[in-house]
DRENMAR-186841 format. One record per residue (C-alpha): residue in three letters; z, y, x. Coordinates in steps of 0.05 Angstrom, whole numbers, always signed. Example, Ala and Ser with C-alpha at 12.3 -4.5 7.8 and 13.67 -1.06 7.14 Angstrom:
<rs>
+-----+--------+--------+--------+
!  aa !     c3 !     c2 !     c1 !
+-----+--------+--------+--------+
! ALA !   +156 !    -90 !   +246 !
! SER !   +143 !    -21 !   +273 !
+-----+--------+--------+--------+
</rs>
This chain:
<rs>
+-----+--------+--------+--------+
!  aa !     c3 !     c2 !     c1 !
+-----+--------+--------+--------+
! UNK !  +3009 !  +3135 !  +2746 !
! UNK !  +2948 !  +3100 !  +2789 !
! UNK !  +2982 !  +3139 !  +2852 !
! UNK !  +3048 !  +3108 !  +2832 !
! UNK !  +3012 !  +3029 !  +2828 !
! UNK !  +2982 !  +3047 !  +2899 !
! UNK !  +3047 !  +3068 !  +2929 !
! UNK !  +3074 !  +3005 !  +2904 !
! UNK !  +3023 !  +2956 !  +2925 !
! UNK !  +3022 !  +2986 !  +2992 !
! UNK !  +3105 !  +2970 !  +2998 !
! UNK !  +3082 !  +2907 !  +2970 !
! UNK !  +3041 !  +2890 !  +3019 !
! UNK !  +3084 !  +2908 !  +3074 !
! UNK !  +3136 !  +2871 !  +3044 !
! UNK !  +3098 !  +2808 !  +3043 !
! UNK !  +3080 !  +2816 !  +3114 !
! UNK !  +3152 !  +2824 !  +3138 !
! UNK !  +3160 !  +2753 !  +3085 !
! UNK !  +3106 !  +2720 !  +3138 !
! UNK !  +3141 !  +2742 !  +3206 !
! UNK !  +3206 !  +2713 !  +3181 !
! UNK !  +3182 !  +2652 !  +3145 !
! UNK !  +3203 !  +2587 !  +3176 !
! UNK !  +3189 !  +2525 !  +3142 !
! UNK !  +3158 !  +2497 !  +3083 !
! UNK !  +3157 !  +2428 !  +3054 !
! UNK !  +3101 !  +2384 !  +3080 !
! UNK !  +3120 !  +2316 !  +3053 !
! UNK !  +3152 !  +2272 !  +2996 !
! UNK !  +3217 !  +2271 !  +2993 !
! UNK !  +3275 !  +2265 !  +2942 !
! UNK !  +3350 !  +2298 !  +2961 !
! UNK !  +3409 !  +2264 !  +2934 !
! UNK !  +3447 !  +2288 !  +2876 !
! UNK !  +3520 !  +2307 !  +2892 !
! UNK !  +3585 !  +2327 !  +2849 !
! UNK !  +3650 !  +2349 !  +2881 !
! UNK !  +3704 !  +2394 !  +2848 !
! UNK !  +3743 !  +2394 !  +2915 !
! UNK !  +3685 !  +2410 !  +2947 !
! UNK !  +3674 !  +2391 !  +3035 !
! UNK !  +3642 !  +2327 !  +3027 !
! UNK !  +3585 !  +2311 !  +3076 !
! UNK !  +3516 !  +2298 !  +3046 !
! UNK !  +3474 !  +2267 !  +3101 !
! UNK !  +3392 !  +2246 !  +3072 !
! UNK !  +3333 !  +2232 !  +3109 !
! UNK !  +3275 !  +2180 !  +3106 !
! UNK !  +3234 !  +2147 !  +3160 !
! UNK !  +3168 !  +2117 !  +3146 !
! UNK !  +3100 !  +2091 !  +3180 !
! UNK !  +3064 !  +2154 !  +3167 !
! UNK !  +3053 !  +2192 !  +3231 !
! UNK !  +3110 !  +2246 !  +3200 !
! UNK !  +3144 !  +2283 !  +3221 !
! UNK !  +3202 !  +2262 !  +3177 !
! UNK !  +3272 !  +2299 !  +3164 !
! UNK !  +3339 !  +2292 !  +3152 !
! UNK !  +3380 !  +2342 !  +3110 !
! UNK !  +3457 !  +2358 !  +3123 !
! UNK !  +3499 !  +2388 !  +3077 !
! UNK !  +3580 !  +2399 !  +3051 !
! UNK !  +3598 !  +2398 !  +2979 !
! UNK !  +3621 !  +2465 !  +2952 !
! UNK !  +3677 !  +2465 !  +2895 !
! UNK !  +3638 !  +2468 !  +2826 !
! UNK !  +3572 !  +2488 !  +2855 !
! UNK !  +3510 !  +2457 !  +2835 !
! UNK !  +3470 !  +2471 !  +2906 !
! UNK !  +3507 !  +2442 !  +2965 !
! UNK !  +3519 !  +2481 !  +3036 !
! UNK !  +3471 !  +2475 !  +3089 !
! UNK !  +3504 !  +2444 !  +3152 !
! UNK !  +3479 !  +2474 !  +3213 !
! UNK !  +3490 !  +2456 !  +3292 !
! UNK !  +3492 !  +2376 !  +3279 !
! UNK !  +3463 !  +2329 !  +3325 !
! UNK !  +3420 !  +2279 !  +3296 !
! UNK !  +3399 !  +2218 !  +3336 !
! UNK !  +3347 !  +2153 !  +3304 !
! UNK !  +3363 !  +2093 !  +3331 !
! UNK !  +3310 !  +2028 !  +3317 !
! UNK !  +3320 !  +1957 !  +3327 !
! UNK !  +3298 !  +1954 !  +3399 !
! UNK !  +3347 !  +2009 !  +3422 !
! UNK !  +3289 !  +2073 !  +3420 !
! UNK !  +3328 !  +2130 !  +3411 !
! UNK !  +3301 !  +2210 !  +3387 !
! UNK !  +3340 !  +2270 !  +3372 !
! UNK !  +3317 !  +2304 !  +3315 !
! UNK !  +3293 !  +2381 !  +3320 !
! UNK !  +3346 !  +2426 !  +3282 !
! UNK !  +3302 !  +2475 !  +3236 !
! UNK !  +3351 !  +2515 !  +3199 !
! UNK !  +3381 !  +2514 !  +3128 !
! UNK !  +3411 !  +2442 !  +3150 !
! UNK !  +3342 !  +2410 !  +3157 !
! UNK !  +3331 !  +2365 !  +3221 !
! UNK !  +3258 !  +2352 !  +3245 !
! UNK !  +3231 !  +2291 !  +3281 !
! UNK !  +3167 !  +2286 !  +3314 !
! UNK !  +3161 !  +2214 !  +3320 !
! UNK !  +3135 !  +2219 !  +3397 !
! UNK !  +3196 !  +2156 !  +3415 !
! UNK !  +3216 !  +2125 !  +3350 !
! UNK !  +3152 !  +2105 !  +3300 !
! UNK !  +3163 !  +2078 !  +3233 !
! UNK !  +3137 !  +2003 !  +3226 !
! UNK !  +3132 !  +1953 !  +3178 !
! UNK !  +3197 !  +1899 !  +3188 !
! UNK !  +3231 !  +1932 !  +3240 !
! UNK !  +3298 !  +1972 !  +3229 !
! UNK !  +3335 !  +2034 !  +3233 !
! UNK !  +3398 !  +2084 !  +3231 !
! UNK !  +3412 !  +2156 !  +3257 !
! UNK !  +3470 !  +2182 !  +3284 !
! UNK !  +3499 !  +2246 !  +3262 !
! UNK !  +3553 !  +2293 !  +3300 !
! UNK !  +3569 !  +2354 !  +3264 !
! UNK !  +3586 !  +2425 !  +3300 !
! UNK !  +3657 !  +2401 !  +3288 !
! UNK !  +3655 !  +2335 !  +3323 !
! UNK !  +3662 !  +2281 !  +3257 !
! UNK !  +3613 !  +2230 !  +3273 !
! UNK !  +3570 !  +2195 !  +3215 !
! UNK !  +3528 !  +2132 !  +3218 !
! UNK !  +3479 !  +2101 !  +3173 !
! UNK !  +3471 !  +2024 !  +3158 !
! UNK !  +3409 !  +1995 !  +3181 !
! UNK !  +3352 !  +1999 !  +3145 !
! UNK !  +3286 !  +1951 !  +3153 !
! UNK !  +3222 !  +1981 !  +3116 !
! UNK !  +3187 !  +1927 !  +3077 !
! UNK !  +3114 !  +1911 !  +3067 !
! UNK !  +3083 !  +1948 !  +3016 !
! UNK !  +3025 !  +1917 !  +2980 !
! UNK !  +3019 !  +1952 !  +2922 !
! UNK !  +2970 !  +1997 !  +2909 !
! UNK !  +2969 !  +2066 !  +2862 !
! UNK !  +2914 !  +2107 !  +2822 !
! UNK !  +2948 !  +2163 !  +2798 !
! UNK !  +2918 !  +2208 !  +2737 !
! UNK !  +2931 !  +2257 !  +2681 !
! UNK !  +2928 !  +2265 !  +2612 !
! UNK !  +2934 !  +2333 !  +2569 !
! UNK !  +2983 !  +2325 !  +2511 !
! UNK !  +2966 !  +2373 !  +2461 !
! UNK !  +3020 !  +2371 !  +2409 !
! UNK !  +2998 !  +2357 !  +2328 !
! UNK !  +2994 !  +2435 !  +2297 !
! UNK !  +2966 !  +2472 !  +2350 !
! UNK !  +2897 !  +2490 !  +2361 !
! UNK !  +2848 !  +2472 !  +2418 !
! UNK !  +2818 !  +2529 !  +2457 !
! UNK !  +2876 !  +2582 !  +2431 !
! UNK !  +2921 !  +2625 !  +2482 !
! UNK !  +2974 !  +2578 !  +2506 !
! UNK !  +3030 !  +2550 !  +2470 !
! UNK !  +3091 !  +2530 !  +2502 !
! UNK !  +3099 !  +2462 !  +2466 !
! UNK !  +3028 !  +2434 !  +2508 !
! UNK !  +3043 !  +2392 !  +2563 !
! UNK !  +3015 !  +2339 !  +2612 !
! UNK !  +3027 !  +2273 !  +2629 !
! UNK !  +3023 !  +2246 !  +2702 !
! UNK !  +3013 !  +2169 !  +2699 !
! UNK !  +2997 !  +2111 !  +2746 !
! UNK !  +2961 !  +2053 !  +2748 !
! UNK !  +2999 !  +1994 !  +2804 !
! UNK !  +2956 !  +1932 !  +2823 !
! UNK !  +3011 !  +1879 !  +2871 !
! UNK !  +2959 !  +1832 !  +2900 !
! UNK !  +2973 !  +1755 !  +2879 !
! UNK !  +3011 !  +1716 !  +2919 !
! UNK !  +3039 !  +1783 !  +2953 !
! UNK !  +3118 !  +1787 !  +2960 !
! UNK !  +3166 !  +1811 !  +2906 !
! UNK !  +3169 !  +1882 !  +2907 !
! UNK !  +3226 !  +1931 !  +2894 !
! UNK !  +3184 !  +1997 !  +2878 !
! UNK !  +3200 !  +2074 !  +2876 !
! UNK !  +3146 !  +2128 !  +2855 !
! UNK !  +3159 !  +2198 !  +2866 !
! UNK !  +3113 !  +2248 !  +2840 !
! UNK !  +3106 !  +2316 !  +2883 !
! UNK !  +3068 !  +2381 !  +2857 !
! UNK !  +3044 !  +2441 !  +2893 !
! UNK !  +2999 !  +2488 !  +2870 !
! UNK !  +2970 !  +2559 !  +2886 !
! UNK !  +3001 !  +2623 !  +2857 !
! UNK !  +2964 !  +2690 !  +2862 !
! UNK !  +3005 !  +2750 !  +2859 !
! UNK !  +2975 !  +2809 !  +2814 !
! UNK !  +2909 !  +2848 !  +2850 !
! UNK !  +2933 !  +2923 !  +2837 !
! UNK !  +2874 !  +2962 !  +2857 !
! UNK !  +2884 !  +3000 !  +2921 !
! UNK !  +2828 !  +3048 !  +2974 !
! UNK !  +2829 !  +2989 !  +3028 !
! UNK !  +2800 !  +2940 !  +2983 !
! UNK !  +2861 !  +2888 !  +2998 !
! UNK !  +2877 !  +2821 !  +2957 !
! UNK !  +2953 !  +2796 !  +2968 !
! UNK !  +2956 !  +2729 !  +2996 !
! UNK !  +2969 !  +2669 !  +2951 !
! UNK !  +3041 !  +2629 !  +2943 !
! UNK !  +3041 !  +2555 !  +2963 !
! UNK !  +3094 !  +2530 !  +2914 !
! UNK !  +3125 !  +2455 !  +2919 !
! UNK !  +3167 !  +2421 !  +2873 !
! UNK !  +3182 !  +2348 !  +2837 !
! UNK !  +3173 !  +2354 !  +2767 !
! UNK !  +3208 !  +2286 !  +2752 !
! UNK !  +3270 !  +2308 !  +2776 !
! UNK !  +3306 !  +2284 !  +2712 !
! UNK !  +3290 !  +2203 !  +2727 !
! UNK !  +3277 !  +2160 !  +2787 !
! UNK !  +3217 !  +2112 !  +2776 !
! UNK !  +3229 !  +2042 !  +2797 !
! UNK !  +3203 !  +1973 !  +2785 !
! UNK !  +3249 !  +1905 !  +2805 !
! UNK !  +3186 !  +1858 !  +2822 !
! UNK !  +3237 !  +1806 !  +2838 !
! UNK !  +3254 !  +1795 !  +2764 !
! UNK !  +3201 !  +1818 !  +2731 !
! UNK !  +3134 !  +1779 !  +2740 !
! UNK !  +3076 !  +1824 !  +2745 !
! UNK !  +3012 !  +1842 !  +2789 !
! UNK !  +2994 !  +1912 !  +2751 !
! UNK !  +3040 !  +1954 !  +2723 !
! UNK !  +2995 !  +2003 !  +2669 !
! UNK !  +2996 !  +2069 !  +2645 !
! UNK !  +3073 !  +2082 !  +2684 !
! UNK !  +3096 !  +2156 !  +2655 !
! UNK !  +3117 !  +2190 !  +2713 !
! UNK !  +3112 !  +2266 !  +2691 !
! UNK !  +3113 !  +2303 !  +2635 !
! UNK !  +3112 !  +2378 !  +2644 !
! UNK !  +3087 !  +2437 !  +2606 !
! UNK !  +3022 !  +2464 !  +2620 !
! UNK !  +3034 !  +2537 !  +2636 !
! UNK !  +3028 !  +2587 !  +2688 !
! UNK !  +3030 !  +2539 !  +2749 !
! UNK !  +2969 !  +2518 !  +2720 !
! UNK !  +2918 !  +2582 !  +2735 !
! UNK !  +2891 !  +2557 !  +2792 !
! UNK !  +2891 !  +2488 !  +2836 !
! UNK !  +2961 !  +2447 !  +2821 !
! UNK !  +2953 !  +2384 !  +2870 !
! UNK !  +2993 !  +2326 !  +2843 !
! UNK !  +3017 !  +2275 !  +2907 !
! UNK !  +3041 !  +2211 !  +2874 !
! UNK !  +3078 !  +2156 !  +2916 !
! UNK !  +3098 !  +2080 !  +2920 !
! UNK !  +3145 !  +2067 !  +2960 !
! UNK !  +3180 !  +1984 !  +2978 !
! UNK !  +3249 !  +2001 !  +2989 !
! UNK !  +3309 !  +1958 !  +3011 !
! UNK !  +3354 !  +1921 !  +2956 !
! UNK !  +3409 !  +1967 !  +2971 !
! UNK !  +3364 !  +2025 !  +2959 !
! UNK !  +3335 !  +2001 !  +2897 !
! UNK !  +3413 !  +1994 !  +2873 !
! UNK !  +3436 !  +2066 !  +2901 !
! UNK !  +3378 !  +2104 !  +2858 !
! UNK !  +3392 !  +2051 !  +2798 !
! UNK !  +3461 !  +2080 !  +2804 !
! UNK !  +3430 !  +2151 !  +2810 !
! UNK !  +3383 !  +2142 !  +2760 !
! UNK !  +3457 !  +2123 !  +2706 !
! UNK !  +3489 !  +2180 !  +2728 !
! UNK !  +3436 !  +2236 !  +2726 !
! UNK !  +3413 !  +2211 !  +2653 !
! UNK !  +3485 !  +2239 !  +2630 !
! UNK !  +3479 !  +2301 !  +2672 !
! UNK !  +3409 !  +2322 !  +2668 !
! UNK !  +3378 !  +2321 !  +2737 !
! UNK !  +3371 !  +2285 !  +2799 !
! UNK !  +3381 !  +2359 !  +2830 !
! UNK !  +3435 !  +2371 !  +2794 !
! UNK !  +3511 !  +2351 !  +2815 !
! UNK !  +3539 !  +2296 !  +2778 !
! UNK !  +3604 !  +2267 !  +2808 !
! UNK !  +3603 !  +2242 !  +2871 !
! UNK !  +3614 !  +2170 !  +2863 !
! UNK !  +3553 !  +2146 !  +2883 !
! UNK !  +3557 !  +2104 !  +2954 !
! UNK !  +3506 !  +2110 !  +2993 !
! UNK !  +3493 !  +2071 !  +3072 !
! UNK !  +3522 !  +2123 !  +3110 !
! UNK !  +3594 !  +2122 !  +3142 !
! UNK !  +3639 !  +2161 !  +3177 !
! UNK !  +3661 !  +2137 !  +3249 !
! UNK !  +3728 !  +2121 !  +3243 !
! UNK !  +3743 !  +2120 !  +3175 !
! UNK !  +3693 !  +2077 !  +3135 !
! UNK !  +3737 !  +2087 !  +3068 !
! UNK !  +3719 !  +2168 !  +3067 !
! UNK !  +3672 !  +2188 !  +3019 !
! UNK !  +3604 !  +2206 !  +3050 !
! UNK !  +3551 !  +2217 !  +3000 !
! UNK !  +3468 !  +2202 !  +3006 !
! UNK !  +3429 !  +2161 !  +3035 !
! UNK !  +3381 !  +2139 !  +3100 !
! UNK !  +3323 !  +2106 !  +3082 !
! UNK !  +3263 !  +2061 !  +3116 !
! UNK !  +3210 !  +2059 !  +3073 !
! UNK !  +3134 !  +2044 !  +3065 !
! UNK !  +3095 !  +2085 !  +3023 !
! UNK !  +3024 !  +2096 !  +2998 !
! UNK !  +3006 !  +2164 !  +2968 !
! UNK !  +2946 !  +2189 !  +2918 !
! UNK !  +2932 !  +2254 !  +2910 !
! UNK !  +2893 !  +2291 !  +2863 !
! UNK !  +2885 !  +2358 !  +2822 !
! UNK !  +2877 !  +2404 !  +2761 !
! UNK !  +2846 !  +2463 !  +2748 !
! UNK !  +2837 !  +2505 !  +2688 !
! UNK !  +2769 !  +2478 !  +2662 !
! UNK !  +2802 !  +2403 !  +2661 !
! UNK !  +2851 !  +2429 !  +2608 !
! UNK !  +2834 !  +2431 !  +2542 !
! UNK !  +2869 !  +2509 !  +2531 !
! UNK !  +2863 !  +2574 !  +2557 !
! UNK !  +2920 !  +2594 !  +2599 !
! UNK !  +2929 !  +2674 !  +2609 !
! UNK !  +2935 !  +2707 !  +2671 !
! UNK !  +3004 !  +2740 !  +2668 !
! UNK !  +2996 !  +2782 !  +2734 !
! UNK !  +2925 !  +2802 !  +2718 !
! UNK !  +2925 !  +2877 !  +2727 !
! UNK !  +2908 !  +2915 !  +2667 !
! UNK !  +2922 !  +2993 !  +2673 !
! UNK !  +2955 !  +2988 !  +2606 !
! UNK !  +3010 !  +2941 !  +2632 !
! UNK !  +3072 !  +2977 !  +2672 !
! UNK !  +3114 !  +2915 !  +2671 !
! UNK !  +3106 !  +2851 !  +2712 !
! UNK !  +3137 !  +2782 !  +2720 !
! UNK !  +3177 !  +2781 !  +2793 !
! UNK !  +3129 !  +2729 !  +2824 !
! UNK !  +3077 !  +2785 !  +2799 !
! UNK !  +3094 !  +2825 !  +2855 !
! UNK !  +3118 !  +2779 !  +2902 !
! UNK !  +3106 !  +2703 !  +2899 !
! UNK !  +3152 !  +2676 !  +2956 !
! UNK !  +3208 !  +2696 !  +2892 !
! UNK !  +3190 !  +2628 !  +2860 !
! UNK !  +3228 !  +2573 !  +2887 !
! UNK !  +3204 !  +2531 !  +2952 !
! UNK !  +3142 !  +2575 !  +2960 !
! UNK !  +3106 !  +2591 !  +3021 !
! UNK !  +3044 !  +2629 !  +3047 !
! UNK !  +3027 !  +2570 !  +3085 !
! UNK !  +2975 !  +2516 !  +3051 !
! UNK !  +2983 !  +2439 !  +3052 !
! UNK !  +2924 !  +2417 !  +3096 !
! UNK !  +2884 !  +2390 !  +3032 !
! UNK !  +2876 !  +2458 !  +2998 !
+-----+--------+--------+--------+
</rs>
């Protein structure tokens, strides 16, 4: 039985290595992709973001399939950012329909404006409107809190029915300019793949594994009706506390000024995906966003292209902050023969990667 667990690791590890040699991309930034519906299906999904960071930044292009939840990757576009002073940079195409651009031309700043300009493989063309990022004076502190639900018991194995809260703290300086807010909350944390025991002494390498757990509601605050300078306590997250949990889970919460019309496309968003369940879901396409098609400003094009200003926190958990013991599923035990898929290999859990964020 112990040869059999050594054979197995050893494919294992092989298996992960061929994993790293084909591995192309990971998610390195905050970003939020547009929920889409279509029983026809072919509509074009075009969503990116530009900001003052130093990037890079990305554009996504996709095509509505009939019925399906998860769009269709649209591959062999040209994408093209345009600012106010007539800069122009072509994005880098990256696979999957995701476009990269460096930023080495065209730099995000504060009050000046831009659009891209898509051509598919086929030849449609598709603009966006332009979009001027706003100052950003607000400020975040983002933190947790454990939520340990009335009947269970501190300190016992983990119960489904725990969670945590993710909340934030927004101080708008006196006398600064209305705001129009948007907070996005990303997680990434480490998974470790079971240890089976093997003569070389070898430890699997860890998962990197990014995701939004408020995918159900977009945060957003209208400072030019509602008169505040701190905004306290915001609930941005509540998830459960389980298995994502065993080691180092990073929590990167933004504010982001957005335009009026963006504020009113994810208001609209925000309607539509309370009835359906999820921003990453696909409820119907009704939602207009600022991008066109040349030609034909009537047809249907679905997301958006924003300019926006943003201001991140970051921080983490790890077990000992948590007020229960969370157990190791892939811990090898020589009495277990089953284990959990991600187990065995961790790049099987959505969006994960072997390569780390910078600020693990």
């Amino acid at each position: 039985m112990l040869l059999l667990k050594l054979t197995s690791h050893i494919r294992l590890t092989l298996l992960q290595a061929g994993w790293m040699m084909i591995l192309l991309t990971t998610v390195q930034c905050t970003e939020i992709l547009p929920p889409v519906q279509d029983r026809i299906g072919g509509r074009v999904i075009i969503y990116g973001q530009i900001t003052p960071s130093a990037g890079p930044h990305y554009v996504r292009i996709s095509t509505t399939a009939p019925y399906a939840r998860i769009p269709l990757p649209e591959e062999g576009a040209t994408v093209t950012i345009v600012d106010d002073l007539g800069n122009r940079e072509v994005y880098q195409e990256e696979g999957s329909g995701k476009y990269r651009l460096e930023g080495t031309t065209v730099r995000g700043a504060t009050g000046r404006s831009y659009h891209i300009e898509v051509t598919l493989a086929d030849g449609r063309q598709y603009y966006s409107e332009p979009e001027e990022i706003q100052v950003l004076t607000a400020r975040d502190s983002g933190y947790f809190e454990p939520r340990i639900v009335p009947g269970t018991v501190e300190n016992l194995p983990f119960v489904s029915n725990q969670k945590l809260r993710v909340y934030a703290d927004t101080e708008i300086p006196a006398g600064s300019p209305a705001q129009l807010l948007r907070w996005t909350v990303e997680e990434v944390y480490i998974f470790e793949p079971t240890n089976f025991p093997d003569p070389f002494n070898s430890i699997p390498p860890p998962c990197y594994v990014f995701g939004y757990p408020n995918a159900q509601k977009v945060s957003l605050f209208d400072g030019e009706r509602l008169s505040t300078n701190r905004i306290e306590k915001q609930l941005l997250v509540e998830r459960p506390i389980d298995q994502s949990f065993r080691s180092r889970h990073y929590f990167n919460v933004s504010v982001q000024s957005i335009t009026r019309r963006c504020f009113t496309y994810w208001t609209q968003v925000n309607q539509v995906s309370n009835l359906s369940g999820s921003i990453f879901d696909t409820p119907p396409a009704t939602i207009q966003g600022n991008i066109y098609q040349e030609g034909d400003r009537d047809a249907r094009v679905l997301g958006y292209f924003e300019a926006i200003a943003t201001d991140t926190t970051r921080f983490f958990v790890v077990p000992g902050y948590l007020p229960v013991r969370i157990p190791d599923d892939c811990e090898f035990l020589f009495s277990r023969y089953n284990y959990p898929p991600e187990c065995l290999d961790c790049l099987t859990l959505p969006n994960s990667s072997y390569i780390a964020p910078p600020y693990f």
